[in-house]
MDTraj code that builds the backbone (N, CA, C; nanometers):
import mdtraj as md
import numpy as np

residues = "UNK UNK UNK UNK UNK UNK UNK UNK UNK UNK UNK UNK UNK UNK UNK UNK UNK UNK UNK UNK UNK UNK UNK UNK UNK UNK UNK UNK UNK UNK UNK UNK UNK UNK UNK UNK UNK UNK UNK UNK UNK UNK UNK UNK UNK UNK UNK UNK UNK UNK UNK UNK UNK UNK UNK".split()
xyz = np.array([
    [0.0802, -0.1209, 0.0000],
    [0.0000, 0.0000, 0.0000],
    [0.0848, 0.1277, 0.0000],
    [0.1821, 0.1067, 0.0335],
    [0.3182, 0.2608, 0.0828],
    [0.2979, 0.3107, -0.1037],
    [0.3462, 0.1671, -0.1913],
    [0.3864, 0.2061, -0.2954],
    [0.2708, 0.3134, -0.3578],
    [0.1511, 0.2674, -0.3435],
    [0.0429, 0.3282, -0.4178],
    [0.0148, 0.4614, -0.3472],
    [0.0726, 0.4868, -0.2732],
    [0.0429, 0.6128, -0.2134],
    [0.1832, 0.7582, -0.2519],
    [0.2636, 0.6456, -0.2741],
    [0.3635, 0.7226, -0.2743],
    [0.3780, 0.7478, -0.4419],
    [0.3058, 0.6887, -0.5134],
    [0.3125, 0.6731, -0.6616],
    [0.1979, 0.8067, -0.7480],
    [0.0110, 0.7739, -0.6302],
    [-0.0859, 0.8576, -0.6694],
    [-0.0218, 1.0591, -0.6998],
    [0.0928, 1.0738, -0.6162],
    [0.0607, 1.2759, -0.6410],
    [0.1672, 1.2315, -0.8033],
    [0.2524, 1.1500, -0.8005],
    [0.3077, 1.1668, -0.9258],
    [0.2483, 1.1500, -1.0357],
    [0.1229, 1.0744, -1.0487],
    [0.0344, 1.0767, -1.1361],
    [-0.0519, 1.1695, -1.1659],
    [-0.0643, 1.2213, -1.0498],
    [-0.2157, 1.3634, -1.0654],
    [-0.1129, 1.4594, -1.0725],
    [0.0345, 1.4601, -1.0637],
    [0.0879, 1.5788, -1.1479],
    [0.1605, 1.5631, -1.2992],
    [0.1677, 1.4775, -1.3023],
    [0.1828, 1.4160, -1.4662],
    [0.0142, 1.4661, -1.5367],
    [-0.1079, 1.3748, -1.4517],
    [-0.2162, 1.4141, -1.5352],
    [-0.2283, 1.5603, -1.5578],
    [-0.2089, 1.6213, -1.4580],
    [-0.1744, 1.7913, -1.4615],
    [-0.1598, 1.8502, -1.5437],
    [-0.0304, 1.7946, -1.5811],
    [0.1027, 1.8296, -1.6288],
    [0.0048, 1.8319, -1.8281],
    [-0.0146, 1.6819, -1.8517],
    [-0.0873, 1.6561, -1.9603],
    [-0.1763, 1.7481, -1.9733],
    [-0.2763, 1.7984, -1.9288],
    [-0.3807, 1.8515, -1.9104],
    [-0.3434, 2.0401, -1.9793],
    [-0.2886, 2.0779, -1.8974],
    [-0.2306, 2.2045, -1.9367],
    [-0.1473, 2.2583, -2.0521],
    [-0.0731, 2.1161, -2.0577],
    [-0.0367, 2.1293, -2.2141],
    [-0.0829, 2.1071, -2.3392],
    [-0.1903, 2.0084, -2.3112],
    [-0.2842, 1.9990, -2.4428],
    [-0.3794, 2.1112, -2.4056],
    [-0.3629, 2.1749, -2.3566],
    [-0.4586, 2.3438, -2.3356],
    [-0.3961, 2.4437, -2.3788],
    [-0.2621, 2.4808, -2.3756],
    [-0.1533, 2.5351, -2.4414],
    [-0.1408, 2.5013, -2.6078],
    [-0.1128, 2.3555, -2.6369],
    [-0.1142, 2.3715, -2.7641],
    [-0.2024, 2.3772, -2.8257],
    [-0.3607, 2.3636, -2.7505],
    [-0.5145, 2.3617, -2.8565],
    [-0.4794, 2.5164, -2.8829],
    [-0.4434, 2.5941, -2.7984],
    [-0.4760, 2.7311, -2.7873],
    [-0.3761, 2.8096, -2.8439],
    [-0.3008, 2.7672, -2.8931],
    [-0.1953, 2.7986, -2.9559],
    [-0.2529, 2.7522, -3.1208],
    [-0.2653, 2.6388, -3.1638],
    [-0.3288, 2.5905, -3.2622],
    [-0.4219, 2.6727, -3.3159],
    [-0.4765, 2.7303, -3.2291],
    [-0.6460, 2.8049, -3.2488],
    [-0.5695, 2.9708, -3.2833],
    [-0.5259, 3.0074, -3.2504],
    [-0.4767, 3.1060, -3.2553],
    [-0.3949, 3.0915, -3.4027],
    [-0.3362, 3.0396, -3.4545],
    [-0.1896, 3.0100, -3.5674],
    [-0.3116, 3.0492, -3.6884],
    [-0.4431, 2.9688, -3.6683],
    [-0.5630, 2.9159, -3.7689],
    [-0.6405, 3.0757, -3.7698],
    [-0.6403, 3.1691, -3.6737],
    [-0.7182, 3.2683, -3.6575],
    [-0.6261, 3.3419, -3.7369],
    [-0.4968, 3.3704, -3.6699],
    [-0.4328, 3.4198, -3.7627],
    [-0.3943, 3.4307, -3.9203],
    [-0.4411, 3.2731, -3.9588],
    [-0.4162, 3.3294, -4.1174],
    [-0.5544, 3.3254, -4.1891],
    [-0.6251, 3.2821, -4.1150],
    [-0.7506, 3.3371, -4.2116],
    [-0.7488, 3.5449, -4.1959],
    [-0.7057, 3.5555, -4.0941],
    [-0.6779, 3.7276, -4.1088],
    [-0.6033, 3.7213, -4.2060],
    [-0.4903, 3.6845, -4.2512],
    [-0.4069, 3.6938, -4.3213],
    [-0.4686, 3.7095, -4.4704],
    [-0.5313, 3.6175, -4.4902],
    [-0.6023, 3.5859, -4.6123],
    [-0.7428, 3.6442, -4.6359],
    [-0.7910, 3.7494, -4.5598],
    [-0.8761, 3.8502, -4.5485],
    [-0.7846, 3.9711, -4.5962],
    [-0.6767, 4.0073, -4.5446],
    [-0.6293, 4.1407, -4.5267],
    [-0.5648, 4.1143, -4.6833],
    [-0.5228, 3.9867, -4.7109],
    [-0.4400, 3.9930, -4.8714],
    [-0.5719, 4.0324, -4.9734],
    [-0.6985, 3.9509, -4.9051],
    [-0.8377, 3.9640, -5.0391],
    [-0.8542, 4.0766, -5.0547],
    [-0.8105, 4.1850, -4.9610],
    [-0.8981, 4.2928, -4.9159],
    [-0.7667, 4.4201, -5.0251],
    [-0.6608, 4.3902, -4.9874],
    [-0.5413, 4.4297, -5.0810],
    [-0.5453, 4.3772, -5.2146],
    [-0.5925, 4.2722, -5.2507],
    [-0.6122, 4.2255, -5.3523],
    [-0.7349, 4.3324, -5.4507],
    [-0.8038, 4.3385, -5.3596],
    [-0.9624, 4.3820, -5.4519],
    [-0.8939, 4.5729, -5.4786],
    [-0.8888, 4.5939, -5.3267],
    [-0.8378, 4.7383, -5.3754],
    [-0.7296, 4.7921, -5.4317],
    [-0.6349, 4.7001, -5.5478],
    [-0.5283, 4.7364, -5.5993],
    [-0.5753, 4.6132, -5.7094],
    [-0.6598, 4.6353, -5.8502],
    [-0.6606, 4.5751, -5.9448],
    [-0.5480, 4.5351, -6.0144],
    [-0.5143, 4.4617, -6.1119],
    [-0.3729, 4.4701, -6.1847],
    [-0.3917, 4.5460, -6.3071],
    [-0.3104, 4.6095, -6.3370],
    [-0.2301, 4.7299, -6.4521],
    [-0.2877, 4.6278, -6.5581],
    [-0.3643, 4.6769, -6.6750],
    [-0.3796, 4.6115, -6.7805],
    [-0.2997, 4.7472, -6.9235],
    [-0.2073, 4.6952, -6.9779],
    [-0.1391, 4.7572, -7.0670],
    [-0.1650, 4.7672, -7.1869],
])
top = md.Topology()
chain = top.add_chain()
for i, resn in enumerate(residues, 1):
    res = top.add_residue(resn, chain, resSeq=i)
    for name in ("N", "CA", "C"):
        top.add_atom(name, md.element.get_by_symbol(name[0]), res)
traj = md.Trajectory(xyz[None], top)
């Protein structure tokens, strides 16, 4: 029984540990994806208001 006691906080700080970092990288992820659809708004948007030169 010592072992399982002495084993449980290393697990609930590992699960922790897991926990916060797949919260970090969703949120990081989510953010990268927000960012380039701006990206690809602000180019459409440069795009439309600067036609190309027809010669």
């Amino acid at each position: 029984m010592p072992y399982i006691e002495a084993i449980v906080p290393t697990i609930c700080l590992a699960l922790l540990f897991w926990y916060v970092m797949k919260a970090i990288t969703n949120a990081d992820r989510k953010e990268r994806q927000a960012e380039a659809e701006a990206d690809v708004l602000i180019q459409n948007r440069m795009d439309s208001n600067n036609p190309p030169n027809e010669n």
